[in-house]
N, C-alpha and C positions, 0 to 999 in steps of 0.2 A: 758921644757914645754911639754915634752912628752908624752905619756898618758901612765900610771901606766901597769907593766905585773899582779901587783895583782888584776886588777879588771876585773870584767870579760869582753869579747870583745863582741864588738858593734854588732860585723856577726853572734852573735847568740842569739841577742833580738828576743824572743820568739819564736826562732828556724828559722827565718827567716834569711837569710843572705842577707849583706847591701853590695851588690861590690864595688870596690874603684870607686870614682869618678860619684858616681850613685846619686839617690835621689826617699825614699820612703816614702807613708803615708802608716800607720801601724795602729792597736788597739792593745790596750793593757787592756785586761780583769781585773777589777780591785774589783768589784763585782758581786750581782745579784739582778735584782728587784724582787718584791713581785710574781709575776708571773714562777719565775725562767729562767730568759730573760736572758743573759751575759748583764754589765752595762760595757760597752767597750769606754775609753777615745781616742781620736783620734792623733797620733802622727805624724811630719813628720822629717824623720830624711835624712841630708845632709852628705856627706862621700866626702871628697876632696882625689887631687890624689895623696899626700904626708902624712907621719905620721906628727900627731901635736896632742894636746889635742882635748877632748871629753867632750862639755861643755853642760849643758840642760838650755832652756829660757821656763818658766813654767807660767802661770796666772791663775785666776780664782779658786785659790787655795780654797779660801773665795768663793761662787759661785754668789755671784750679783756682784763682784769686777771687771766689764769686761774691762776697758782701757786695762787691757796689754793682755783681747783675742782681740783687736781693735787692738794694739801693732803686735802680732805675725799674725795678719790678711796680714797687710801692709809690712812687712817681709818676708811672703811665695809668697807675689806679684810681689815683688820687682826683678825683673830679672839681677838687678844689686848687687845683691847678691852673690858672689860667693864664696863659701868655698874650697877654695885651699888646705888647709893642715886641718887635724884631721875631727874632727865628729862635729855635730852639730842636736841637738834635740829639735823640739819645739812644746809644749805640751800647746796648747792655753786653755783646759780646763781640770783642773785638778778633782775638784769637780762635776764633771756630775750631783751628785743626786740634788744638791745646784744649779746648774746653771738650771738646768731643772723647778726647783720649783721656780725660781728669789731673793735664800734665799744664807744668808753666810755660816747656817751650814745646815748640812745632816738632812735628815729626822727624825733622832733620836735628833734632836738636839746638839749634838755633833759638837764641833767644830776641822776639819780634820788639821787645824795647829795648833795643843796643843796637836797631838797625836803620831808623830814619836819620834822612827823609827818604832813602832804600832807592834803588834802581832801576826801573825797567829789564835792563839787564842783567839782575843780579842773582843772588840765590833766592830761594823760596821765597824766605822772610824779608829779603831785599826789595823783592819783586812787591809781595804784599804791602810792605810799611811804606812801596813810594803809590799804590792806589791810597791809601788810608790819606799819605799827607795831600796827596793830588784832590779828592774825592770831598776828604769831611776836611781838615786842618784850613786849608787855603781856600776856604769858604766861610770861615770864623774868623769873629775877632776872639773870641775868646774861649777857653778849654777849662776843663776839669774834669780828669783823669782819676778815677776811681780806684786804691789798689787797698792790700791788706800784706801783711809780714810773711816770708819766704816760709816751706814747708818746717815743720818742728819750731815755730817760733809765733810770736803775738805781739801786737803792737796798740798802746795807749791810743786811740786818735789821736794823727796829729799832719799837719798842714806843713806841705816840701814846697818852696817856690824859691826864687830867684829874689831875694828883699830888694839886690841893687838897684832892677828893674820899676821903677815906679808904676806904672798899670799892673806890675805882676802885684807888685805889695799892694795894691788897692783893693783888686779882689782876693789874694791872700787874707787881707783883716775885714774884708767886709763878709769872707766863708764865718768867720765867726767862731772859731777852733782857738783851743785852750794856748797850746803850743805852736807857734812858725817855728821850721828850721829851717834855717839860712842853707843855700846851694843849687847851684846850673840844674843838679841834677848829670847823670851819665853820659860821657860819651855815645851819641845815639837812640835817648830816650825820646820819648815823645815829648816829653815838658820841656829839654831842653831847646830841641829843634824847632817846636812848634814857634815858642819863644821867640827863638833865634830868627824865624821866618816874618815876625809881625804877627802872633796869633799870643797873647800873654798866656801863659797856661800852668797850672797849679796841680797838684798832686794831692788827693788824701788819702792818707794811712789808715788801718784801723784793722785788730784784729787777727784772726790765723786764716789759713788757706783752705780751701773744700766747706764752708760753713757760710750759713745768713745767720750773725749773730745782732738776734734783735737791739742791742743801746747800739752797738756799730750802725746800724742801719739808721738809725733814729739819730746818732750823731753826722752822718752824709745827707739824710734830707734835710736837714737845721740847715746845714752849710749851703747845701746847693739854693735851697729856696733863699736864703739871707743873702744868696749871691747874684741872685736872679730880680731881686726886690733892689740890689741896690743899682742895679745897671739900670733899674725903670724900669726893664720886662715886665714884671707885676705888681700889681698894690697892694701887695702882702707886705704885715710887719715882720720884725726883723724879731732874732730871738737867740742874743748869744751871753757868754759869759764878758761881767762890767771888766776883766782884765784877759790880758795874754802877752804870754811871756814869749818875745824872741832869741829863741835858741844858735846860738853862734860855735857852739864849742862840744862835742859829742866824743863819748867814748864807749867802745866794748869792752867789757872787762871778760878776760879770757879764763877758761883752765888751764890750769898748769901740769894738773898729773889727771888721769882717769881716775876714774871712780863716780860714783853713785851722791847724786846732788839733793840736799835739803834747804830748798829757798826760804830765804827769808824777809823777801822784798816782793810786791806784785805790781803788776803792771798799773800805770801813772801814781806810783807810789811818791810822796815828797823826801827828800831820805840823806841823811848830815853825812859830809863826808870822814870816814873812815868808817861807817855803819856797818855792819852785816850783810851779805850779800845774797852768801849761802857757805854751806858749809858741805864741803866734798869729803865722803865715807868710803870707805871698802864696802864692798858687798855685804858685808859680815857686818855692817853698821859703826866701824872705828873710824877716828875721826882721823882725815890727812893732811886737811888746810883749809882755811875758813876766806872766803871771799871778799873785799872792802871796798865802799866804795870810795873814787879818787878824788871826790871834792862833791861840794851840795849839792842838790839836783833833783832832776825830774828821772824815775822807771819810762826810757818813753819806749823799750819792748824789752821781750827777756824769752829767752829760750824755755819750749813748754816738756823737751826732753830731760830727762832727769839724768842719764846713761850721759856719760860724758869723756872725750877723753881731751890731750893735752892740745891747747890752742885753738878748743873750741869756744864759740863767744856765747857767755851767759846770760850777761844782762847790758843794753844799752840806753847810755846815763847821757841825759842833755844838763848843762854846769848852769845853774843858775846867775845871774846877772850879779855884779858884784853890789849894787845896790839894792838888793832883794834878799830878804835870808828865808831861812825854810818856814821860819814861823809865823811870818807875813803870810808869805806865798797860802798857806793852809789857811791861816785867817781867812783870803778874799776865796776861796775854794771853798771853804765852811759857808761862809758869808751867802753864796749865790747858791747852793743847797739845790743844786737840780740833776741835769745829766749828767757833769762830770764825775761826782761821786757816785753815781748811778754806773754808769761804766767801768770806774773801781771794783765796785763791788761784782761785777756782772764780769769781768777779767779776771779777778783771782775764783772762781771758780772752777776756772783750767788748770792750776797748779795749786800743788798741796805747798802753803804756808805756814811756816810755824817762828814763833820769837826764839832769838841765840839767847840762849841759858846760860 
C-alpha cells in the first residue's frame, strides 16, 4: 500500500514542498473569475513520518453538497487525528464557483462531475476538472469523495464504488458503511475516472444539499478514519456495523398523477415488498393512488418534497439479497444498536411520516 513511484510526489504540489511529518494549508489555482481574480480551492495536506499511501478526502464537488465540507471541517479539528505513515489531502471545497453562488453546478451551468479528467482546452468545467485530476487525483493512490442527495431529496448513508474493482471494494468495506451500491459511477465523474486512471476511488452519500447534518457527518468521519486505519495511515481502531449489505439492484419508484404526497416510509427504512410507500392526495386531501414498493428492501433516499407531479421519483429502494429477508436484515440493525438507527431517526425528522390506515 505504498504509494506509486509513477505518480508524481506530494513535495512538489505546486512547487511547494510538504516535509515529512509536517502539516500544510495550500491553494491550488484551478481557474479565474470574470475580473481575472485566481479562483484558488483551499487544500490541507498532512505528510506522516513513514512512507504509506497518498490518499485525497474531496466534498462539495456538486457545490451546495456541504455535509462532507461539514465532514472535512470536523477532521482538520480533530487533534486526534494523526497520520503516521503516507500523505493525506483534504480539499473540503472542490467546486468554489458552485459553492460561492449556493449552486451544484458552475456558472456556466455545467456540471464539474460529468467532466473528468477535463481538458486544458476545454470549457470552464473541462478546464477545472483536468487541474483537479492533473493536481490532487494523479498524486493519489487513493480517493474518497464526499457527496449528499440532489436538491429536494435525502439519502440513507451509503457507499457508491465500483465492487468489480478489487482495491476499490477493499476500501469500499473497510469505509465501514451499512449499504455498497454496486457501479462505475457516471460518465465523467470523478470516482469513475479517478478509478479508471489507477487512483481506486469511492463515493459517499448521505443526507440533503445546503445542510451539515450532524449523524451524516458523524457517519463520514467513522468511514473516513476506519479507512485511513485500514491503509496503516493511523493506529486508530476501526468502528463499523458486524454486517453490510451489497446492493446490486436499485429502483425509483415514480408518480403517476400530481398531487400532494403522504409518506409512509423514511429514509434507511427496511420495508416488505408491496408496502406502502406513500399515498398521493389532491390538495383537498382525497386520496388518488397509494405507492408500493417493488420487492424487499432498503429506503436508501426518498424525495423531501411533498408537491409532486407525474414521473417524479419518490422513493429510492436498494432489493435486498435473495438470502436475506427483512427480518434478519433488522434483527443485525437492532443487534448493533448504534449510528445507524441513529441516523434513521435523525432522517425522518425532514419528512412528515405517518402509517397507511
Amino acid at each position: 500500500m505504498s504509494k506509486s513511484d509513477s505518480k508524481p510526489s506530494i513535495d512538489s504540489w505546486q512547487h511547494t514542498p510538504v516535509p515529512v511529518g509536517s502539516a500544510l494549508d495550500l491553494k491550488l489555482a484551478v481557474s479565474e473569475s470574470y475580473s481575472g481574480m485566481d479562483v484558488q480551492i483551499p487544500i490541507h495536506i498532512r505528510r506522516g513520518q513513514e512512507p504509506g499511501p497518498t490518499v485525497f478526502i474531496t466534498a462539495a464537488l456538486h457545490g451546495d453538497e456541504i455535509n462532507g465540507t461539514g465532514t472535512i471541517r470536523q477532521l482538520l479539528q480533530d487533534e486526534s487525528l494523526v497520520v503516521r505513515r503516507g500523505a493525506l489531502l483534504l480539499a473540503p471545497v472542490l467546486n468554489l464557483l458552485g459553492f460561492d453562488r449556493h449552486s451544484r453546478y458552475l456558472p456556466d451551468r455545467r456540471d464539474l462531475n460529468r467532466s473528468f479528467p477535463g481538458s486544458s482546452q476545454g470549457s470552464l468545467a473541462s478546464r477545472m476538472a483536468r487541474t483537479i485530476f492533473d493536481e490532487i487525483v494523479s498524486r493519489c493512490d487513493y480517493g474518497i469523495d464526499l457527496h449528499t442527495a440532489s436538491v429536494r431529496r435525502t439519502n440513507y448513508p451509503n457507499v457508491r464504488a465500483d465492487l468489480d474493482s478489487p482495491k476499490v471494494l477493499q476500501i469500499a468495506e473497510a469505509f465501514g458503511c451499512e449499504l455498497l451500491l454496486d457501479g462505475k459511477g457516471p460518465r465523467g465523474s470523478l470516482r469513475r475516472e479517478a478509478t479508471r486512471a489507477g487512483c481506486p476511488t469511492i463515493v459517499f452519500e448521505g443526507g440533503e444539499v445546503s445542510k451539515v447534518e450532524p449523524r451524516i457527518v458523524e457517519s463520514a468521519i467513522r468511514g473516513v478514519k476506519n479507512t485511513l486505519s485500514y491503509l496503516g495511515m493511523t493506529d486508530d481502531k476501526t468502528s463499523s456495523p458486524d454486517y453490510q449489505l451489497k446492493i446490486l439492484t436499485t429502483k425509483w419508484v415514480r408518480a403517476d398523477r400530481g398531487g400532494f404526497l403522504q409518506f409512509h416510509v423514511k429514509p434507511g427504512e427496511i420495508i416488505e415488498e408491496g408496502q406502502p410507500i406513500a399515498t398521493n392526495t389532491t390538495l383537498l386531501g382525497r386520496e388518488q393512488r397509494v405507492l408500493h414498493s417493488p420487492f424487499a428492501g432498503v429506503v436508501i433516499g426518498m424525495t423531501t418534497l411533498p408537491a409532486t407531479s407525474p414521473g417524479e421519483p419518490i422513493c429510492h429502494i436498494g432489493q435486498l439479497p435473495s438470502d436475506l429477508t427483512t427480518a434478519e436484515f433488522a434483527r443485525l440493525r437492532k443487534e448493533e444498536n448504534g449510528l445507524e438507527q441513529r441516523v434513521v431517526r435523525a432522517l425522518a425528522s425532514n419528512v412528515m411520516v405517518t402509517d397507511r390506515e
